[in-house]
PDB file of N, CA, C and O in Angstrom:
ATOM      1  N   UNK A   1    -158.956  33.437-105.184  1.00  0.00           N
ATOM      2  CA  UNK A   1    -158.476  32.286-105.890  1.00  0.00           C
ATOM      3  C   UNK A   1    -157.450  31.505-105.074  1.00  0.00           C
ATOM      4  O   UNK A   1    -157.598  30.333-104.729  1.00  0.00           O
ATOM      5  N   UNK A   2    -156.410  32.263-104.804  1.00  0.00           N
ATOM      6  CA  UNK A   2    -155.555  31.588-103.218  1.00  0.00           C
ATOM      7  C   UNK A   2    -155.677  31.011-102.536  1.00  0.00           C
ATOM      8  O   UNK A   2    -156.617  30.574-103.198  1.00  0.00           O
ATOM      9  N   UNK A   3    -155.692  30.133-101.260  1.00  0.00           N
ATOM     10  CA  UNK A   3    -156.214  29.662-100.244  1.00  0.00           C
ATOM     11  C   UNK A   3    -154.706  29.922 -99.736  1.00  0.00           C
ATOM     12  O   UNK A   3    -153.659  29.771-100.364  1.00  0.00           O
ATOM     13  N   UNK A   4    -154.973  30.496 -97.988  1.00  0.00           N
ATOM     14  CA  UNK A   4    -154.427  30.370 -97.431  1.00  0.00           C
ATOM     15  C   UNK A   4    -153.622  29.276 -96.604  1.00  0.00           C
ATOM     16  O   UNK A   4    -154.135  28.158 -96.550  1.00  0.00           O
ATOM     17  N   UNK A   5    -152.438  29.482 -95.969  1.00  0.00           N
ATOM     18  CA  UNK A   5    -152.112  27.346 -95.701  1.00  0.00           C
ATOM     19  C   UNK A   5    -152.419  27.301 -94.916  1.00  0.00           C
ATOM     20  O   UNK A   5    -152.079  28.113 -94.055  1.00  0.00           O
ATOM     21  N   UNK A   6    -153.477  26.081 -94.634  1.00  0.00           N
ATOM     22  CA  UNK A   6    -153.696  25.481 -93.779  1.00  0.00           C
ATOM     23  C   UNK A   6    -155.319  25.668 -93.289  1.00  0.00           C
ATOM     24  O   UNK A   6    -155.910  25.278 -92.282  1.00  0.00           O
ATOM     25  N   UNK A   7    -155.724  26.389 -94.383  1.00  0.00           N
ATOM     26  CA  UNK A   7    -157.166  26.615 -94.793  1.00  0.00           C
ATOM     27  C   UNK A   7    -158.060  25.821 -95.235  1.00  0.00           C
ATOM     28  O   UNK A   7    -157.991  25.841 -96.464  1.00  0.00           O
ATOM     29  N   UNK A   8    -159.141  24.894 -94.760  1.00  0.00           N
ATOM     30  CA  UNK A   8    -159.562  23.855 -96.114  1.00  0.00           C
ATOM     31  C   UNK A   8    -161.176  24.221 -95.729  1.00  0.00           C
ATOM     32  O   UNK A   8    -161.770  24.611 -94.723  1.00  0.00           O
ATOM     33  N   UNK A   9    -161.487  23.909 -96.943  1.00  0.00           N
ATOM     34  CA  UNK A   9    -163.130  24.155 -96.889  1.00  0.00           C
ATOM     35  C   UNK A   9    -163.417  22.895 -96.362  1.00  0.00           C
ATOM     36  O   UNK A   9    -162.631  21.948 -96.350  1.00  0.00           O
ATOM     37  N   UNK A  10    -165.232  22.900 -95.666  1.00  0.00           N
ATOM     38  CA  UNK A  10    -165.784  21.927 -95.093  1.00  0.00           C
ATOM     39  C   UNK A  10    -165.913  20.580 -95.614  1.00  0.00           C
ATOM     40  O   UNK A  10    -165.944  19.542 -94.953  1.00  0.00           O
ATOM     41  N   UNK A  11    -165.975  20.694 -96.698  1.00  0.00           N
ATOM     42  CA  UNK A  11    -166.072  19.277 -98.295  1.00  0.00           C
ATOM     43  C   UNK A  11    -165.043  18.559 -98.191  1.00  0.00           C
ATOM     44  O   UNK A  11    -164.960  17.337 -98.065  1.00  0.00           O
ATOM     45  N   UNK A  12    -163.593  19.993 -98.292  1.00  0.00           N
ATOM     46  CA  UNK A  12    -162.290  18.842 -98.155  1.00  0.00           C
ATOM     47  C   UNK A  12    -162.192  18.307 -96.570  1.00  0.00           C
ATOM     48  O   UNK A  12    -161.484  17.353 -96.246  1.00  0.00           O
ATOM     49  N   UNK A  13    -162.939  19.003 -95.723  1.00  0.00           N
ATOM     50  CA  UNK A  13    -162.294  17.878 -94.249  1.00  0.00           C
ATOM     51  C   UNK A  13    -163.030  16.915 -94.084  1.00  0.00           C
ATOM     52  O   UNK A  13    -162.549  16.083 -93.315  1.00  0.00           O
ATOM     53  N   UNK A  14    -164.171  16.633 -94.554  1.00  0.00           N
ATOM     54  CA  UNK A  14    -165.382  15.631 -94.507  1.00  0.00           C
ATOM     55  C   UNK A  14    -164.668  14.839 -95.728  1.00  0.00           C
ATOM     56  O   UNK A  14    -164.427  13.700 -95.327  1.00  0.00           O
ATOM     57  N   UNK A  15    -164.406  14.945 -96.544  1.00  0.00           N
ATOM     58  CA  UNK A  15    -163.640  14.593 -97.438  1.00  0.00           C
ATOM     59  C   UNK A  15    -162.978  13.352 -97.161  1.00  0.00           C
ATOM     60  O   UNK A  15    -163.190  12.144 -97.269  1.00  0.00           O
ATOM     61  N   UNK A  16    -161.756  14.435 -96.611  1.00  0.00           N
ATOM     62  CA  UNK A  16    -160.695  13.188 -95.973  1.00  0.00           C
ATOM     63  C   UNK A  16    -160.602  12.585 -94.406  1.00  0.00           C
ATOM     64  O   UNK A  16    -159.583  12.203 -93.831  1.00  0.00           O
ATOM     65  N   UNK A  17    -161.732  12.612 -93.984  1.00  0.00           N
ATOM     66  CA  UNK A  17    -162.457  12.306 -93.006  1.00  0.00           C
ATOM     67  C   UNK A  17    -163.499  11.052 -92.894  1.00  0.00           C
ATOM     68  O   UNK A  17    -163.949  10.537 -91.870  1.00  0.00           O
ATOM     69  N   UNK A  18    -163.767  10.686 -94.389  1.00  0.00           N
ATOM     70  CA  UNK A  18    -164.620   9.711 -94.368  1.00  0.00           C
ATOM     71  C   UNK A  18    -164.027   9.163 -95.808  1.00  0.00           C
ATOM     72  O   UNK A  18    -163.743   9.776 -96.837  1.00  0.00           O
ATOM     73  N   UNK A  19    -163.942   7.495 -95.405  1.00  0.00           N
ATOM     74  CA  UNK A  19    -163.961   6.381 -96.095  1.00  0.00           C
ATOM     75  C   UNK A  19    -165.401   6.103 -97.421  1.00  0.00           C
ATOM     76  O   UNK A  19    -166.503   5.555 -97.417  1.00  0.00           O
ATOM     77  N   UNK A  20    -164.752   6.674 -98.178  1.00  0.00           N
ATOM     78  CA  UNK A  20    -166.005   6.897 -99.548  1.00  0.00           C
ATOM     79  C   UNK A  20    -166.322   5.456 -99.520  1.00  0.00           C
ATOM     80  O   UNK A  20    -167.497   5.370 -99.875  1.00  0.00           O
ATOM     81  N   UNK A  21    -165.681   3.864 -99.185  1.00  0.00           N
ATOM     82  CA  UNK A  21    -166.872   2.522 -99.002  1.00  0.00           C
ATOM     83  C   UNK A  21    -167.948   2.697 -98.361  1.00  0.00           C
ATOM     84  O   UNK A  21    -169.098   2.354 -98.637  1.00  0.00           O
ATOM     85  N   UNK A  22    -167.541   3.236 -97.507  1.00  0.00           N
ATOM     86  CA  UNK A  22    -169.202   3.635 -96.260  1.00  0.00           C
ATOM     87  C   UNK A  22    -169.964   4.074 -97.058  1.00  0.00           C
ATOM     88  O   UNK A  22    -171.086   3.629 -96.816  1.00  0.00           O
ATOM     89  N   UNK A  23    -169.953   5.088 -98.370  1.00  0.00           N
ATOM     90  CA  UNK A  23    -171.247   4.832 -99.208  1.00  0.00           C
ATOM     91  C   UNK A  23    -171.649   4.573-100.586  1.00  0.00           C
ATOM     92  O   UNK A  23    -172.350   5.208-101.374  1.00  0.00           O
ATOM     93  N   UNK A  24    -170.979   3.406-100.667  1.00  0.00           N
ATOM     94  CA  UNK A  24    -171.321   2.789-101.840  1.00  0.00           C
ATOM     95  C   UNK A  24    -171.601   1.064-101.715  1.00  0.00           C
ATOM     96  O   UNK A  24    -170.549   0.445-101.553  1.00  0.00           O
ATOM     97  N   UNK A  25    -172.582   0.386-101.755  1.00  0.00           N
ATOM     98  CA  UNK A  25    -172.933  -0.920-101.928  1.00  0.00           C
ATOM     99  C   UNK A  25    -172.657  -1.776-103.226  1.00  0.00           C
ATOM    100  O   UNK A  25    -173.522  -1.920-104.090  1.00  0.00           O
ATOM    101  N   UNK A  26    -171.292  -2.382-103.317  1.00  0.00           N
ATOM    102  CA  UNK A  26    -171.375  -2.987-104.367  1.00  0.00           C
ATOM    103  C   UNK A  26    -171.886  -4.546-104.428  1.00  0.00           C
ATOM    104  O   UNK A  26    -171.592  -5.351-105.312  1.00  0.00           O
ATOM    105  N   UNK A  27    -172.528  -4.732-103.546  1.00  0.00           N
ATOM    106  CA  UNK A  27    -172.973  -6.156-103.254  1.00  0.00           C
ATOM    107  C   UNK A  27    -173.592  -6.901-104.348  1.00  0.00           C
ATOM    108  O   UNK A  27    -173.124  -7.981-104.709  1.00  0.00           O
ATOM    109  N   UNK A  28    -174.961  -6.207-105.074  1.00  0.00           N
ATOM    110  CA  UNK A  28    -175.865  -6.687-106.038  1.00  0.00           C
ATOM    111  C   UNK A  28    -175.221  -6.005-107.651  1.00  0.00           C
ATOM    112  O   UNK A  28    -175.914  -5.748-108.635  1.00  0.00           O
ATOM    113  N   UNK A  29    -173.365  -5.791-107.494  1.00  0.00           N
ATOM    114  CA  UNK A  29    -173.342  -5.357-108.885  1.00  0.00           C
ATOM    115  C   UNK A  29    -172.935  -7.091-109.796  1.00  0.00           C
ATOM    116  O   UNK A  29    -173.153  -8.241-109.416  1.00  0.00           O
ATOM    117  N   UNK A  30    -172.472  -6.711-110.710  1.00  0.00           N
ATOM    118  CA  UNK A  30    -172.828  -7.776-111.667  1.00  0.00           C
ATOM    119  C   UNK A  30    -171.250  -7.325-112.760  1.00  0.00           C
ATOM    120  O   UNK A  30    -170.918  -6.177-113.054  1.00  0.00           O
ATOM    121  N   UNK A  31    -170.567  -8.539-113.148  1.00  0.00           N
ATOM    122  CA  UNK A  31    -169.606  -8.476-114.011  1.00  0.00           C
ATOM    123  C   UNK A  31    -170.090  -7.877-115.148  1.00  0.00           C
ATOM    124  O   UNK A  31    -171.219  -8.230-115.492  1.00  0.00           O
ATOM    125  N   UNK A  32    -169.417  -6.910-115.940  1.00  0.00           N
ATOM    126  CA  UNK A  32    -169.253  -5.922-117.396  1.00  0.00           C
ATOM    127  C   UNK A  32    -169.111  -6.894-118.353  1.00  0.00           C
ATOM    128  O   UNK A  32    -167.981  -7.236-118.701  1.00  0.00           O
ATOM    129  N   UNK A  33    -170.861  -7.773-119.199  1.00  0.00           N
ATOM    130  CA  UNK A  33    -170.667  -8.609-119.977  1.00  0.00           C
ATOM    131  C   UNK A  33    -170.077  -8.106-121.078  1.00  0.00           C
ATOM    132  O   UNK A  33    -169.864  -8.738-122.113  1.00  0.00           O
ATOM    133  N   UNK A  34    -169.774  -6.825-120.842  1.00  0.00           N
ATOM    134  CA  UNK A  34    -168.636  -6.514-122.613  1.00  0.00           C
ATOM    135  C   UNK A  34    -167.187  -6.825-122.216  1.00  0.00           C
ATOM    136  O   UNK A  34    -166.320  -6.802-123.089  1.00  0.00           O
ATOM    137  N   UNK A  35    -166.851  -7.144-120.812  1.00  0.00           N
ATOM    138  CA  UNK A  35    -165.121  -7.166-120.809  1.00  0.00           C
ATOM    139  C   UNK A  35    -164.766  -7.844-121.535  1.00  0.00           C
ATOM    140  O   UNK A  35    -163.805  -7.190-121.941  1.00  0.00           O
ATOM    141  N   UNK A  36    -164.754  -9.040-122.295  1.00  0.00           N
ATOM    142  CA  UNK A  36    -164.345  -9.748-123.146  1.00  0.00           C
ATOM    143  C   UNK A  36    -164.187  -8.864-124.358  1.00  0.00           C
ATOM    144  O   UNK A  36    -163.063  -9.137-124.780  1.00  0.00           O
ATOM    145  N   UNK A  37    -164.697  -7.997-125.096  1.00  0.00           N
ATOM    146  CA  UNK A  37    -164.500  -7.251-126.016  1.00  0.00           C
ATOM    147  C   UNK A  37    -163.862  -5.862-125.616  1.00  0.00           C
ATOM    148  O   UNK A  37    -164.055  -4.853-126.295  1.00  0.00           O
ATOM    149  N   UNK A  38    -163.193  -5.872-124.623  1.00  0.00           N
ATOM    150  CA  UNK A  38    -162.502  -4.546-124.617  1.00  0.00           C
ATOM    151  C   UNK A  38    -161.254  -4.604-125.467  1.00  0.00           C
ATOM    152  O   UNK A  38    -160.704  -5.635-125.855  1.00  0.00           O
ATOM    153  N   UNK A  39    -160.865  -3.306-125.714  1.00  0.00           N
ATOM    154  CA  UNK A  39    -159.256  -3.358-126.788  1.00  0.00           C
ATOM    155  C   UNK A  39    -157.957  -3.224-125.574  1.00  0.00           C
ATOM    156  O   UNK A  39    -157.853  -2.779-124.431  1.00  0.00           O
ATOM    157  N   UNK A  40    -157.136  -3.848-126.510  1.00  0.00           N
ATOM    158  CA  UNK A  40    -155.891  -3.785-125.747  1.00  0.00           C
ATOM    159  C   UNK A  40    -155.083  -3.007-127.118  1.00  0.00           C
ATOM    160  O   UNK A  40    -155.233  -3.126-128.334  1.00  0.00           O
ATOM    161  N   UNK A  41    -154.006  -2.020-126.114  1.00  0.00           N
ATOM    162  CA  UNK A  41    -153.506  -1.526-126.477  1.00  0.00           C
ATOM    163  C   UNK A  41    -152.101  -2.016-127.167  1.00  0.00           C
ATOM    164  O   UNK A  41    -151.433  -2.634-126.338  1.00  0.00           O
ATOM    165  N   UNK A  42    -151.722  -1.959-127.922  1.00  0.00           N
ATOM    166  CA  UNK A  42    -150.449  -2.645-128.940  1.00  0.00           C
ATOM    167  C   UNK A  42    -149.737  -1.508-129.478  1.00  0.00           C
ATOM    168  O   UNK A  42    -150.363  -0.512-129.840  1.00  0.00           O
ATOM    169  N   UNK A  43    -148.505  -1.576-129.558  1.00  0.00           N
ATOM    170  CA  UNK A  43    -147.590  -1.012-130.951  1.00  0.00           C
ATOM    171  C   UNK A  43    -147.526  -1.955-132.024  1.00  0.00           C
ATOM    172  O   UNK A  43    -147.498  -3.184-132.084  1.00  0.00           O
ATOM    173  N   UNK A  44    -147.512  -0.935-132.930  1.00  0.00           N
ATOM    174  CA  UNK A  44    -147.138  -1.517-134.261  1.00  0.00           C
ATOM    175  C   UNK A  44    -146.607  -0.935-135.483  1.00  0.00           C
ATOM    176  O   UNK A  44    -147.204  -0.018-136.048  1.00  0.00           O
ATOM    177  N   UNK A  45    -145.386  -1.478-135.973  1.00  0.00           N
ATOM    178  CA  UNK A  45    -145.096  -0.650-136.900  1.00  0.00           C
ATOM    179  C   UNK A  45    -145.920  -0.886-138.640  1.00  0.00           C
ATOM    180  O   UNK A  45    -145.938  -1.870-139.380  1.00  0.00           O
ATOM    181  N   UNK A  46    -146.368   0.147-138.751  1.00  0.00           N
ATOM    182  CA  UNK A  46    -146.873  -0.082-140.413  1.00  0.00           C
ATOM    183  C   UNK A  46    -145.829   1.034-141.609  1.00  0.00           C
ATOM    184  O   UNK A  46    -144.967   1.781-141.145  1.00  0.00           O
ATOM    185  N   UNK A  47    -146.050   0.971-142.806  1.00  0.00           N
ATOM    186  CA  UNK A  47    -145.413   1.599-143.176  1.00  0.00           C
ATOM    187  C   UNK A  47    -146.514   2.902-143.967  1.00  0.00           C
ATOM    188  O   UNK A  47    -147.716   2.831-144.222  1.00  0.00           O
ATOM    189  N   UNK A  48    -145.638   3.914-144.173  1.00  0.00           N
ATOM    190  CA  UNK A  48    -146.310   5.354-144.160  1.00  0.00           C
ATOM    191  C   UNK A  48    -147.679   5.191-144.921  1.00  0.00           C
ATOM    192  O   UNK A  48    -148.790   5.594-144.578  1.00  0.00           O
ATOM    193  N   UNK A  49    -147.326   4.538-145.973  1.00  0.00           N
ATOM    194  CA  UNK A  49    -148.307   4.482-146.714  1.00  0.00           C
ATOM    195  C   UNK A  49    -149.477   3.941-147.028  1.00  0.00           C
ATOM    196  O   UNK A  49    -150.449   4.344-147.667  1.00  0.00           O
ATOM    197  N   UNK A  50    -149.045   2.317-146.104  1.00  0.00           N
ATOM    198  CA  UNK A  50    -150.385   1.654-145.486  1.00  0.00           C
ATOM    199  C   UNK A  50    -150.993   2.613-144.378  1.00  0.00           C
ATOM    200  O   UNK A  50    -152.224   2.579-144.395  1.00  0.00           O
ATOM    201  N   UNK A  51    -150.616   3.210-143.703  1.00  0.00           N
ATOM    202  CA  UNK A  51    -151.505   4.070-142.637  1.00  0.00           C
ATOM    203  C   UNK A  51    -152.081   5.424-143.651  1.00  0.00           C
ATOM    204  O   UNK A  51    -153.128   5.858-143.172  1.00  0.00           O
ATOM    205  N   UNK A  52    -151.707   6.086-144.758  1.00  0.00           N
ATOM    206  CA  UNK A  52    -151.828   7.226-145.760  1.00  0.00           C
ATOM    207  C   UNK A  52    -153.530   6.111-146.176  1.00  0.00           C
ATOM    208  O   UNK A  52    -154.721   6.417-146.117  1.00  0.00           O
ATOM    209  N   UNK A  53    -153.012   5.164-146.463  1.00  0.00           N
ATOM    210  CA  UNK A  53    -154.219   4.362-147.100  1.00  0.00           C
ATOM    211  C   UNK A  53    -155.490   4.465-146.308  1.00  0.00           C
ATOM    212  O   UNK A  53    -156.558   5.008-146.589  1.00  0.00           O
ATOM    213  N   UNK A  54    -155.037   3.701-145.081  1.00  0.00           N
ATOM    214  CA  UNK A  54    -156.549   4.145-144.349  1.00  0.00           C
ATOM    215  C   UNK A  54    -156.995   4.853-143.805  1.00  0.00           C
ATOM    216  O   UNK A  54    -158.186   4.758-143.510  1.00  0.00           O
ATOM    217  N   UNK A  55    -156.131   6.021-143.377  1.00  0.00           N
ATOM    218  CA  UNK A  55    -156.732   7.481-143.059  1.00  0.00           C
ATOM    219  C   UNK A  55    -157.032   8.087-144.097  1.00  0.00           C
ATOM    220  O   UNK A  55    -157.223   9.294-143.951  1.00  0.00           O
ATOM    221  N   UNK A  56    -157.190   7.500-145.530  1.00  0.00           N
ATOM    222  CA  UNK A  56    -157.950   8.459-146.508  1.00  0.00           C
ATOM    223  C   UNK A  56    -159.004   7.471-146.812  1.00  0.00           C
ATOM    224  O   UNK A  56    -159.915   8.105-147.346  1.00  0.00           O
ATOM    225  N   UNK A  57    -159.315   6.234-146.730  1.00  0.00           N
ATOM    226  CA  UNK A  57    -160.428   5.105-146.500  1.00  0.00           C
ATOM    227  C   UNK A  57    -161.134   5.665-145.483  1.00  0.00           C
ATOM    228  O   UNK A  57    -162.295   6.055-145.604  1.00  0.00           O
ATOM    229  N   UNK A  58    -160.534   5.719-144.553  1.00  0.00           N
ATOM    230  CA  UNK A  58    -161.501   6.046-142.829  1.00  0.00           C
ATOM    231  C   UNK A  58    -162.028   7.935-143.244  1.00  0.00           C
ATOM    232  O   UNK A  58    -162.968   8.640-142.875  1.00  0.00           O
ATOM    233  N   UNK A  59    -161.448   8.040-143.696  1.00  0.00           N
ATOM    234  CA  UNK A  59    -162.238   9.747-144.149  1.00  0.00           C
ATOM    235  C   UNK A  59    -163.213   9.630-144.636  1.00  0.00           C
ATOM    236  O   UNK A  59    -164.235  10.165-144.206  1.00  0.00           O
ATOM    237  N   UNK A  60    -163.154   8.747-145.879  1.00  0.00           N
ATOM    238  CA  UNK A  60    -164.590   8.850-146.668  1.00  0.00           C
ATOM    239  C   UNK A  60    -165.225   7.877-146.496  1.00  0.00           C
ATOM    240  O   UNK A  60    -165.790   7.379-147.470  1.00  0.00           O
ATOM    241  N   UNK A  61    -165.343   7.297-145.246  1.00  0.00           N
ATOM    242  CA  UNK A  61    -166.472   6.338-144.385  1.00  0.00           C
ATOM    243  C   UNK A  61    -166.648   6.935-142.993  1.00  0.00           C
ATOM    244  O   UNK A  61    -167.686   6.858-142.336  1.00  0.00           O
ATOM    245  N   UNK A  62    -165.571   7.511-142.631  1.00  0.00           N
ATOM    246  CA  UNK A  62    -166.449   8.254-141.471  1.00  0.00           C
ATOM    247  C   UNK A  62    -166.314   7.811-140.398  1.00  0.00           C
ATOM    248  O   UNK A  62    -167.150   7.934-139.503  1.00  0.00           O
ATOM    249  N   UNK A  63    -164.816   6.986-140.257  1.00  0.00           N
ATOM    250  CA  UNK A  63    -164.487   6.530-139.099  1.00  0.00           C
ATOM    251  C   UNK A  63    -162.944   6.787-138.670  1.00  0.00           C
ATOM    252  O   UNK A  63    -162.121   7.115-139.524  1.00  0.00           O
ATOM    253  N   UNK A  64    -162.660   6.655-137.572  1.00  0.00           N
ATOM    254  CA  UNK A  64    -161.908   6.725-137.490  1.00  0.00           C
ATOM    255  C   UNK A  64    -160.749   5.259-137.455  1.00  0.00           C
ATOM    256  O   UNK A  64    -160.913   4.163-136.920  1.00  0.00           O
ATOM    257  N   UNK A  65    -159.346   5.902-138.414  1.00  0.00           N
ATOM    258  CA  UNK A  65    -158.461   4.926-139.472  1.00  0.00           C
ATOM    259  C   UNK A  65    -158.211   3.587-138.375  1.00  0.00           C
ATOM    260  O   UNK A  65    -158.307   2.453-138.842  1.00  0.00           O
ATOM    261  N   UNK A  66    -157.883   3.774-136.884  1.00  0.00           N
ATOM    262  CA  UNK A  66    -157.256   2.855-136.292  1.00  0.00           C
ATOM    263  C   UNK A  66    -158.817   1.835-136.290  1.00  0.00           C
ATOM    264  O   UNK A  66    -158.679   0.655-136.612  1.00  0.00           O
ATOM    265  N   UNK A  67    -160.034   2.265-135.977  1.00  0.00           N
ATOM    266  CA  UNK A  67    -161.084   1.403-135.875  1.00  0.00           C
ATOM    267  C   UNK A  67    -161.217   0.766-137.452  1.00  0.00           C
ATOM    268  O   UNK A  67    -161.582  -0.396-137.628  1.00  0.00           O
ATOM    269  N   UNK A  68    -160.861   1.713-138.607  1.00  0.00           N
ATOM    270  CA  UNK A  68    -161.321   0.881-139.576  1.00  0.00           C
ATOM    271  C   UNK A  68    -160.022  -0.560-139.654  1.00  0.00           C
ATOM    272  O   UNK A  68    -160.184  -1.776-139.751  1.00  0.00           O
ATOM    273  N   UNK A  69    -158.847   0.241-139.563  1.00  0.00           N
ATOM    274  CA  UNK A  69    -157.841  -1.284-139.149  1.00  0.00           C
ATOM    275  C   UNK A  69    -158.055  -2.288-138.815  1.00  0.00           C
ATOM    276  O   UNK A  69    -157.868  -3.400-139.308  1.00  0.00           O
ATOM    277  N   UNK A  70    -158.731  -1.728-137.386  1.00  0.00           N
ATOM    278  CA  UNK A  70    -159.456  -3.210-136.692  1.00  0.00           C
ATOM    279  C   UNK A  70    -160.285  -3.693-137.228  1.00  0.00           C
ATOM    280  O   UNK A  70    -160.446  -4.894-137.016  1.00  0.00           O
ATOM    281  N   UNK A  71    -160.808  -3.293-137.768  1.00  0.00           N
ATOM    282  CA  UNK A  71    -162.337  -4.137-138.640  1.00  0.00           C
ATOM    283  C   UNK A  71    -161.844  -4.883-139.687  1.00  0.00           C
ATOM    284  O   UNK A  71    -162.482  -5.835-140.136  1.00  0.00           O
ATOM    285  N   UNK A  72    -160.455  -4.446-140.252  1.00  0.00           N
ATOM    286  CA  UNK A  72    -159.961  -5.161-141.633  1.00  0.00           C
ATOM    287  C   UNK A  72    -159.182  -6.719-140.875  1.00  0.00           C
ATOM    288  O   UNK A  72    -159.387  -7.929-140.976  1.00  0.00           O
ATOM    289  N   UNK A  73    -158.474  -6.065-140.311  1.00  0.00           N
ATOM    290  CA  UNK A  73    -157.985  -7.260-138.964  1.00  0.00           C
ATOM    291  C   UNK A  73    -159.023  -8.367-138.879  1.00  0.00           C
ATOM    292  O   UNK A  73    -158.968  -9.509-139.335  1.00  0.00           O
ATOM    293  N   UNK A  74    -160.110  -7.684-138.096  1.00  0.00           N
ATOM    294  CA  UNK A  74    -160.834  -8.441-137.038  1.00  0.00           C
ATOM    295  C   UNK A  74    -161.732  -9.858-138.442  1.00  0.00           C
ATOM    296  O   UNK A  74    -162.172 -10.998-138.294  1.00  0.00           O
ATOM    297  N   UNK A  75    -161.607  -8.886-139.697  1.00  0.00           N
ATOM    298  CA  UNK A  75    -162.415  -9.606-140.591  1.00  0.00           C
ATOM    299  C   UNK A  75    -161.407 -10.683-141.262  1.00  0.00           C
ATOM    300  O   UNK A  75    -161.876 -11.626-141.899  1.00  0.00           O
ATOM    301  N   UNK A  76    -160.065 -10.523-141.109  1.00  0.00           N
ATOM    302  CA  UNK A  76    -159.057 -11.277-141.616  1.00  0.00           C
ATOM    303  C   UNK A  76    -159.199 -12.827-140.152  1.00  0.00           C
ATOM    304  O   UNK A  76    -159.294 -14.054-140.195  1.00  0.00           O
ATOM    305  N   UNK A  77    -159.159 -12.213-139.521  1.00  0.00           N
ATOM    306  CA  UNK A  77    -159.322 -13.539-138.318  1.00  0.00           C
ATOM    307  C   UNK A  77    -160.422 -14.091-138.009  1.00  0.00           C
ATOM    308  O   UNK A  77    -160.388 -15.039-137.224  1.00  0.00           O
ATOM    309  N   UNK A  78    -161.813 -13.587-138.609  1.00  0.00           N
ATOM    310  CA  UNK A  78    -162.736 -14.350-138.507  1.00  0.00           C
ATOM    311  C   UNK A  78    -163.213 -15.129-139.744  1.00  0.00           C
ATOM    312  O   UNK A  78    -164.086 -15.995-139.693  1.00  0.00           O
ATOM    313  N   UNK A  79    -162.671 -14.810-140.681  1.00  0.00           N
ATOM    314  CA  UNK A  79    -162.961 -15.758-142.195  1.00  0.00           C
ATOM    315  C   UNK A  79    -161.198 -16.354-142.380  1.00  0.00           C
ATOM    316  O   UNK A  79    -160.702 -16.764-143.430  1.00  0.00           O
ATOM    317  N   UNK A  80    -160.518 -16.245-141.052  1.00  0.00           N
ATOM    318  CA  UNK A  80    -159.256 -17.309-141.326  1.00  0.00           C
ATOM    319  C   UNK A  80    -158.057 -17.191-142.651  1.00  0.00           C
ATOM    320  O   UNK A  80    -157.128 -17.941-142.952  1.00  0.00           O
ATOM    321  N   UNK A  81    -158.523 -15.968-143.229  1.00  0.00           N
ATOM    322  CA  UNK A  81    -157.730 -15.320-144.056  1.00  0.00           C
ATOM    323  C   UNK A  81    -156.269 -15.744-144.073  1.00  0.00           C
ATOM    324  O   UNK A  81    -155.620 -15.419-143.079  1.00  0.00           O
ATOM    325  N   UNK A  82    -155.459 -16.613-145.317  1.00  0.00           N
ATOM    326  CA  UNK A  82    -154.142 -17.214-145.376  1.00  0.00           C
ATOM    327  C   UNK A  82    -153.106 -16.573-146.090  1.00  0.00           C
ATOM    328  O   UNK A  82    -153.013 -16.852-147.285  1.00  0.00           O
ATOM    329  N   UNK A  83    -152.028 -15.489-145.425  1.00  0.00           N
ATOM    330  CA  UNK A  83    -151.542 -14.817-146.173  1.00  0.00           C
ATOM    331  C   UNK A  83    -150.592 -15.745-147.243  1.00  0.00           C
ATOM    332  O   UNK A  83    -149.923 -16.714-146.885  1.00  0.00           O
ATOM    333  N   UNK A  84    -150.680 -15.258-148.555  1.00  0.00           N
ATOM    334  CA  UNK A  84    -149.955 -16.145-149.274  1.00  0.00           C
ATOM    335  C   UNK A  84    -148.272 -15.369-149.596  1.00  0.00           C
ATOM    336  O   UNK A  84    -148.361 -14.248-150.097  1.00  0.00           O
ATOM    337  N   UNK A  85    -147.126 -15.775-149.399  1.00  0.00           N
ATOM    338  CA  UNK A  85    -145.968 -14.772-149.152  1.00  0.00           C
ATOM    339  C   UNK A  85    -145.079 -15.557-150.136  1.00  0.00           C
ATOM    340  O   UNK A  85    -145.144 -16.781-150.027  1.00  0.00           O
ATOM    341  N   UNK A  86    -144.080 -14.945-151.283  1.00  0.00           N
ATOM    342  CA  UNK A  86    -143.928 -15.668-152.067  1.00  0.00           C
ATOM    343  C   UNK A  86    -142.208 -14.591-152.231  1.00  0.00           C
ATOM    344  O   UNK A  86    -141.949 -13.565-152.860  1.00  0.00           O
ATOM    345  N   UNK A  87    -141.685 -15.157-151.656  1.00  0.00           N
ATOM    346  CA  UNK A  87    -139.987 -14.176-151.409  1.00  0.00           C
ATOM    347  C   UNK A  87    -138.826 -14.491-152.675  1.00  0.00           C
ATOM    348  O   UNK A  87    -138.095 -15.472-152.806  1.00  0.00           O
ATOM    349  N   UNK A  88    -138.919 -13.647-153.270  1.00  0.00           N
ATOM    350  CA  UNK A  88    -137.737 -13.379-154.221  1.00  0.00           C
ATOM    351  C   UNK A  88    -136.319 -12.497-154.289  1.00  0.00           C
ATOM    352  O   UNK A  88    -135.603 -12.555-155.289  1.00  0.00           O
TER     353      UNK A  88
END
């Protein structure tokens, strides 16, 4: 299990011996038409019980709570949803 110092197997000297570009051609690759839909990562504070809410929603649908968030989100910004806030 040890290796002695200054010991390296044949893999690691070929290894670090050769420039891994030499074999890979990225010439004919093509931009990731999903990057536009990747997630970005955020903090956010919610309170206990809005998150209690949808980790017992996301249980009995079968997803997981932060994706069902996003879907409640994502559906609030695509039908333009107007919070109405009324402070007393």
């Amino acid at each position: 299990m040890f290796r002695r110092a200054g010991l390296i197997s044949e893999r690691e000297r070929f290894m670090r011996d050769t420039d891994m570009r030499d074999h890979y051609d990225f010439s004919t690759s093509v931009k990731n038409p999903y990057a536009k839909k990747l997630k970005k990562q955020v903090t956010i504070r919610l309170d206990e019980d809005t998150i209690e809410y949808f980790k017992n929603l996301a249980e009995e649908k079968g997803l997981p709570y932060q994706s069902l968030i996003n879907l409640y989100l994502r559906d609030c910004a695509q039908s333009h949803k107007d919070l109405k806030l009324e402070w007393q």
